[in-house]
C-alpha positions as a LaTeX table, in Angstrom:
\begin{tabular}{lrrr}
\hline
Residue & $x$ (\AA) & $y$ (\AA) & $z$ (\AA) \\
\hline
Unk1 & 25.07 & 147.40 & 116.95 \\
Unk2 & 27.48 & 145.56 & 118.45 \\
Unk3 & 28.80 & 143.90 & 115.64 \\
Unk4 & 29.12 & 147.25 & 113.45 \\
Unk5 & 31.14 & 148.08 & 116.58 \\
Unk6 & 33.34 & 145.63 & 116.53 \\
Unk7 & 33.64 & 145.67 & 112.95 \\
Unk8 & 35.09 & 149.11 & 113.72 \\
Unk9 & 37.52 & 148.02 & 115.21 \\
Unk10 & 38.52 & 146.07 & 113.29 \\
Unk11 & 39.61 & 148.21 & 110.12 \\
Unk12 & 41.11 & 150.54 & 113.24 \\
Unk13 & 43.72 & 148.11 & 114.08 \\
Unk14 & 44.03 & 146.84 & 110.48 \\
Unk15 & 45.00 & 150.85 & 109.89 \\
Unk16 & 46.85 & 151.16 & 113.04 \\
Unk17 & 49.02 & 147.72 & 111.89 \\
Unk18 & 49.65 & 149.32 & 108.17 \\
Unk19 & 51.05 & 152.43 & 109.52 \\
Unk20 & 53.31 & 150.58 & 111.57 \\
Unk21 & 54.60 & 148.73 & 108.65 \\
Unk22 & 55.20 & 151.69 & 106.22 \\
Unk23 & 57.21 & 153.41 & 109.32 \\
Unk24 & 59.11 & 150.18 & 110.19 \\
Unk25 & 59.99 & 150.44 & 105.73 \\
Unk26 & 60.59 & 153.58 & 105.74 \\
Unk27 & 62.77 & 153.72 & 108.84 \\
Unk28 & 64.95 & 150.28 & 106.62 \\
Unk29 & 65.19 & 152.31 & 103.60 \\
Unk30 & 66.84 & 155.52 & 105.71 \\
Unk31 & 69.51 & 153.26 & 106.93 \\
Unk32 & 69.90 & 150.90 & 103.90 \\
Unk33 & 69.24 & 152.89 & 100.81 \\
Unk34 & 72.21 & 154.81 & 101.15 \\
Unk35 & 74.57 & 151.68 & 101.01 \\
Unk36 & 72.79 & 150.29 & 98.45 \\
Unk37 & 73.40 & 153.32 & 96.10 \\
Unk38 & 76.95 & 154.25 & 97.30 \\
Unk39 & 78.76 & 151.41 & 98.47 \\
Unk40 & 80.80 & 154.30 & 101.33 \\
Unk41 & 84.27 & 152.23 & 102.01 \\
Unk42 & 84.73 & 150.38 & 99.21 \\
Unk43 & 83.77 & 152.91 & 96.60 \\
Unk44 & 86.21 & 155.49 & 98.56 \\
Unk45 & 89.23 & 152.55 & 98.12 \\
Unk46 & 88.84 & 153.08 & 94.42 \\
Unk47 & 88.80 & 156.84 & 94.65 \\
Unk48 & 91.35 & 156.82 & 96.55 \\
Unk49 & 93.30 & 154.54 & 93.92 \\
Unk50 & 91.85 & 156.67 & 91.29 \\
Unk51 & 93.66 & 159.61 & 92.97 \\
Unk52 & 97.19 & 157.84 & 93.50 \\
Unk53 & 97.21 & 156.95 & 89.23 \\
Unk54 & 96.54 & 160.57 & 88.99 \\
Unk55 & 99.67 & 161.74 & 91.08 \\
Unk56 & 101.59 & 159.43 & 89.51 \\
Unk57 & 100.36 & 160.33 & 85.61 \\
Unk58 & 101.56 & 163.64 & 86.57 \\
Unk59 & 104.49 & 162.72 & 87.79 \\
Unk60 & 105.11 & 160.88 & 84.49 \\
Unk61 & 104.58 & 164.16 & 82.75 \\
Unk62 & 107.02 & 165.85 & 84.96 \\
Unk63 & 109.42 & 163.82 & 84.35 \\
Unk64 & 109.33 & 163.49 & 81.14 \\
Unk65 & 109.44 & 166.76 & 80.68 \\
Unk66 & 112.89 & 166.82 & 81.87 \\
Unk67 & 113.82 & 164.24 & 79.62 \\
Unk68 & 112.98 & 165.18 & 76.03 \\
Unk69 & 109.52 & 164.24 & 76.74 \\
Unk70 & 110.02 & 160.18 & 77.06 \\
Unk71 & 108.77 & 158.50 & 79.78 \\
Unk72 & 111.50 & 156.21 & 81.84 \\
Unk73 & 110.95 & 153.28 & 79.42 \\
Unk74 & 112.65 & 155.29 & 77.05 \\
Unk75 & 115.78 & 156.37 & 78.65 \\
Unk76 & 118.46 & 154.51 & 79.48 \\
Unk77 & 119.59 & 153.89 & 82.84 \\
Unk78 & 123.06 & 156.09 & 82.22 \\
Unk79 & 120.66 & 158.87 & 81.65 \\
Unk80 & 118.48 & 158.72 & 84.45 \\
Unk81 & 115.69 & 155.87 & 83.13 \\
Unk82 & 114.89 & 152.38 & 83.41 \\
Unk83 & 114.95 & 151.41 & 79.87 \\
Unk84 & 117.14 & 147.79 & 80.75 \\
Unk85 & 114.51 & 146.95 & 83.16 \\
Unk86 & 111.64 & 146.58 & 80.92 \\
Unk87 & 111.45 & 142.90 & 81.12 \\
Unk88 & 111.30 & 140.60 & 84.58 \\
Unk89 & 110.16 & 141.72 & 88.11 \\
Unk90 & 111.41 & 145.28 & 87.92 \\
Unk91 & 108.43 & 147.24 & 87.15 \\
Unk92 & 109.11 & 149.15 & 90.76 \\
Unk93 & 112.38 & 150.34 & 89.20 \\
Unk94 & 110.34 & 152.80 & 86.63 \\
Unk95 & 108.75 & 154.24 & 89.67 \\
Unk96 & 111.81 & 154.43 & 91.72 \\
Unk97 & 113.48 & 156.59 & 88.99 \\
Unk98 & 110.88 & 159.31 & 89.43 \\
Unk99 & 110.86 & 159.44 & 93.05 \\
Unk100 & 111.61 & 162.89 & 93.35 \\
Unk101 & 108.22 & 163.52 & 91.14 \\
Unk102 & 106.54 & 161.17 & 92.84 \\
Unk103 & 107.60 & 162.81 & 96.25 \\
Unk104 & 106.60 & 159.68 & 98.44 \\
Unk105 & 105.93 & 155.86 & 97.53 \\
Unk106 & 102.46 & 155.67 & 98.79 \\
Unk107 & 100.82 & 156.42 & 95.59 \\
Unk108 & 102.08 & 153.72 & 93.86 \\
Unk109 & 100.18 & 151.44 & 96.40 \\
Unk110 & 96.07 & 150.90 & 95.54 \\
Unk111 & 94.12 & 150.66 & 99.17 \\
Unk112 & 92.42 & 147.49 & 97.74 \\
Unk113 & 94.96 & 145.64 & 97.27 \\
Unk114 & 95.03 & 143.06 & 99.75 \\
Unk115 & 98.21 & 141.49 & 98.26 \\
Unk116 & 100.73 & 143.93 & 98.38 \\
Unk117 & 102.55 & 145.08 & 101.80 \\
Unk118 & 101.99 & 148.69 & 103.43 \\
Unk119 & 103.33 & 151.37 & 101.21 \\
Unk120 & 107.35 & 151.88 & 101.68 \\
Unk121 & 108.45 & 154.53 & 103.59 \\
Unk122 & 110.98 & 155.68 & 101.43 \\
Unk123 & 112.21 & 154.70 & 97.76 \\
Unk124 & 115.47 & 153.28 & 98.41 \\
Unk125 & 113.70 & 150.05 & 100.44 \\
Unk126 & 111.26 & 149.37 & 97.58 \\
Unk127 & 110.00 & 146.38 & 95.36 \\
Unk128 & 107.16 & 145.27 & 93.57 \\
Unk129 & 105.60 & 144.14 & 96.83 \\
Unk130 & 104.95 & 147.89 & 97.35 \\
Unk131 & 103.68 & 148.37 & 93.93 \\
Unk132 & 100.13 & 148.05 & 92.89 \\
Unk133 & 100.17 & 149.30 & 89.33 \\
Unk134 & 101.62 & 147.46 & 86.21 \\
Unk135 & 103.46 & 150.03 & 83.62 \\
Unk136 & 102.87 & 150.01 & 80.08 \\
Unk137 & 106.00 & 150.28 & 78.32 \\
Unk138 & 105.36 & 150.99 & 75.29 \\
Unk139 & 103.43 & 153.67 & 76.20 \\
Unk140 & 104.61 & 157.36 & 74.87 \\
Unk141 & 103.71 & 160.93 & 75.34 \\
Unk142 & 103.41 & 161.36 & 71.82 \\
Unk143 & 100.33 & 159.01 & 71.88 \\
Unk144 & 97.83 & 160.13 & 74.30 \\
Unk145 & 95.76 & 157.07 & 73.97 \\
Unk146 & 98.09 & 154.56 & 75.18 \\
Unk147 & 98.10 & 152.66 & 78.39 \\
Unk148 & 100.44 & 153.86 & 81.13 \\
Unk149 & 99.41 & 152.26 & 84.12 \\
Unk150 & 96.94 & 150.96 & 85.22 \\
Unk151 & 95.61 & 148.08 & 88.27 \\
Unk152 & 97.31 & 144.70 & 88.18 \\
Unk153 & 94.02 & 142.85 & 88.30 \\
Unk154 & 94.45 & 143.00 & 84.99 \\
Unk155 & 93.88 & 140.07 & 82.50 \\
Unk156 & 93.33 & 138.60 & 78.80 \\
Unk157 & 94.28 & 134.75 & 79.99 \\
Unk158 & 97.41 & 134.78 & 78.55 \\
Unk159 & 100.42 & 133.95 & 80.96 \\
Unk160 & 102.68 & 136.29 & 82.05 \\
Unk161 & 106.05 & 135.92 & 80.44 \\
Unk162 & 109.40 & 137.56 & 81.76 \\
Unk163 & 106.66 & 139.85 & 83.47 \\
Unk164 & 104.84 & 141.05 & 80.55 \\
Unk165 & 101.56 & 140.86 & 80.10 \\
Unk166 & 100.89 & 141.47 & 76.41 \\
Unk167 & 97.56 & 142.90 & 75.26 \\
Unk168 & 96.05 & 142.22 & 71.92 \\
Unk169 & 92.41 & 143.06 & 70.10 \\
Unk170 & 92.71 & 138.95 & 69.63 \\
Unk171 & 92.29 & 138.49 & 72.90 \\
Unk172 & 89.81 & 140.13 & 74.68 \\
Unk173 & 91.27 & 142.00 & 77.98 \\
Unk174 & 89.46 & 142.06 & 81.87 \\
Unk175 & 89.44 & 142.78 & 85.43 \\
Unk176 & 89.92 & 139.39 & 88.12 \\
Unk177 & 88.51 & 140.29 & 91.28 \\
Unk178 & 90.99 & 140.73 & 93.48 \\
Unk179 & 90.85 & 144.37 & 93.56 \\
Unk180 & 87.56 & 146.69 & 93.07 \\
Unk181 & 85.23 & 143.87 & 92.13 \\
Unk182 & 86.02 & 143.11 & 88.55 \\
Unk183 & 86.19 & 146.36 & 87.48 \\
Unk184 & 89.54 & 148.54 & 87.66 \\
Unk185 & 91.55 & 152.17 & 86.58 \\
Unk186 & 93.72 & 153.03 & 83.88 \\
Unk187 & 96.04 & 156.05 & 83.79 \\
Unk188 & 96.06 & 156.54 & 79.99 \\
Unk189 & 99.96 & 158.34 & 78.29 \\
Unk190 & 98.20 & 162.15 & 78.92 \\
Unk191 & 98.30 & 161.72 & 82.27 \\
Unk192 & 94.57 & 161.43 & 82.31 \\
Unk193 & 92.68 & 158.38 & 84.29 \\
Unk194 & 89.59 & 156.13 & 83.37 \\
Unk195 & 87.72 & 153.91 & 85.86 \\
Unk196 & 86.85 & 151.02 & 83.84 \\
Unk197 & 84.22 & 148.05 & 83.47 \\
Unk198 & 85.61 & 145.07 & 81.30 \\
Unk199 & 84.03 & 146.49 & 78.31 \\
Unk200 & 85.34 & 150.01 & 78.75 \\
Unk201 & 89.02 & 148.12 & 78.72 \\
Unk202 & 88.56 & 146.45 & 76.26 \\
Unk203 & 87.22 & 149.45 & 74.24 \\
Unk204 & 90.38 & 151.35 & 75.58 \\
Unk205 & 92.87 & 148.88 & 74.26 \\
Unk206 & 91.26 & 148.84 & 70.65 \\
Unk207 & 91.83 & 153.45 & 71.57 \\
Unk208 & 95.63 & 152.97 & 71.60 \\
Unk209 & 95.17 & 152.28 & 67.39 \\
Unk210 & 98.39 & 149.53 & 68.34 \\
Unk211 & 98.38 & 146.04 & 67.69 \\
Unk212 & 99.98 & 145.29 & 70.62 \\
Unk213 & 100.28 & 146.57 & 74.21 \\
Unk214 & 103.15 & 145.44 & 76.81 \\
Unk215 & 102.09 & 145.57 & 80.30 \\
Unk216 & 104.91 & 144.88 & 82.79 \\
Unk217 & 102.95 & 143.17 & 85.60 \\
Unk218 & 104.21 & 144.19 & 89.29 \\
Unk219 & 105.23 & 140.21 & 90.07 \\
Unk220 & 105.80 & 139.20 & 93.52 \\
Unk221 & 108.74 & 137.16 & 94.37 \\
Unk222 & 107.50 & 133.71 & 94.86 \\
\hline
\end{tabular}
């Protein structure tokens, strides 16, 4: 009898010990499940950057809208563009052009990017430091597919030259991890925006049916 007894007690704590586990998981998987399935800051960094390319593809649209429907690119400087500035560290002037569209500089600035400087206050002291997002030049309204803008983590190993970044099927395109963990967002000619993996991208550039695709590149002065 006593050892039945004892054996009794045995399975009790053994029960007793095995609830306490399952809590102690269960009370883990409350408070780390939901970071494991939605990363909370750094998935709201992208949105966030998701939501700046937006404002500024419709911007774009806006604007070119009052200009015969060509994006800044297109027009010459005399007319209110930044066609002379497609080459060399002056992708900031395409956005400066469209300031009054673009209403404040801010959105031209990705949260993740831990290289550029706080956003400008105003468009008049602006430079690429300020800008986050390289412009695709080439890029026209008449072509929804094309790439307009898009994160500067941005690669294909090729070097940067007068501060293009050129784009070809050739050779393959990707995301470096400086800004949303080797993945990134595009803001396509329609004013429309794609988060991308490096497949997507590269599945994006073969969309714009063009050999070629210029990116000017948002260089910072050295």
């Amino acid at each position: 009898m006593k050892t039945s007894l004892c054996n009794n007690r045995n399975r009790a704590l053994t029960l007793l010990e095995l609830l306490v586990v399952l809590v102690v998981l269960a009370v883990l998987a409350v408070i780390f499940l939901p970071a494991f399935l939605n990363p909370g800051p750094q998935r709201a960094l992208r949105i966030q950057c998701v939501n700046n390319l937006k404002q500024v593809g419709l911007a774009t649209l806006v604007w070119g809208g009052d200009h015969n429907d060509k994006y800044p690119a297109q027009v010459s400087v005399i007319n209110g563009g930044s066609m002379e500035y497609f080459i060399g560290t002056n992708v900031w002037r395409h956005f400066q052009v469209m300031s009054n569209e673009l209403s404040t500089p801010k959105v031209v600035i990705c949260p993740e990017d831990d290289d550029r400087m706080s956003a400008a206050t105003n468009f008049m002291w602006f430079n690429n430091s300020n800008v986050s997002f390289f412009y695709g030049i080439d890029a026209t309204e008449t072509n929804a597919q094309m790439i307009l803008f898009g994160d500067h983590n941005i690669t294909n190993g090729t070097h940067v030259q007068n501060g293009i970044l050129t784009l070809t099927t050739q050779k393959p395109a990707g995301w470096t991890k400086e800004m949303h963990n080797k993945v990134g967002n595009v803001g396509l000619a329609d004013g429309s925006v794609q988060q991308l993996s490096i497949s997507g991208l590269r599945s994006a550039v073969t969309n714009t049916g063009f050999a070629t695709n210029r990116l000017q590149m948002p260089l910072l002065a050295p």
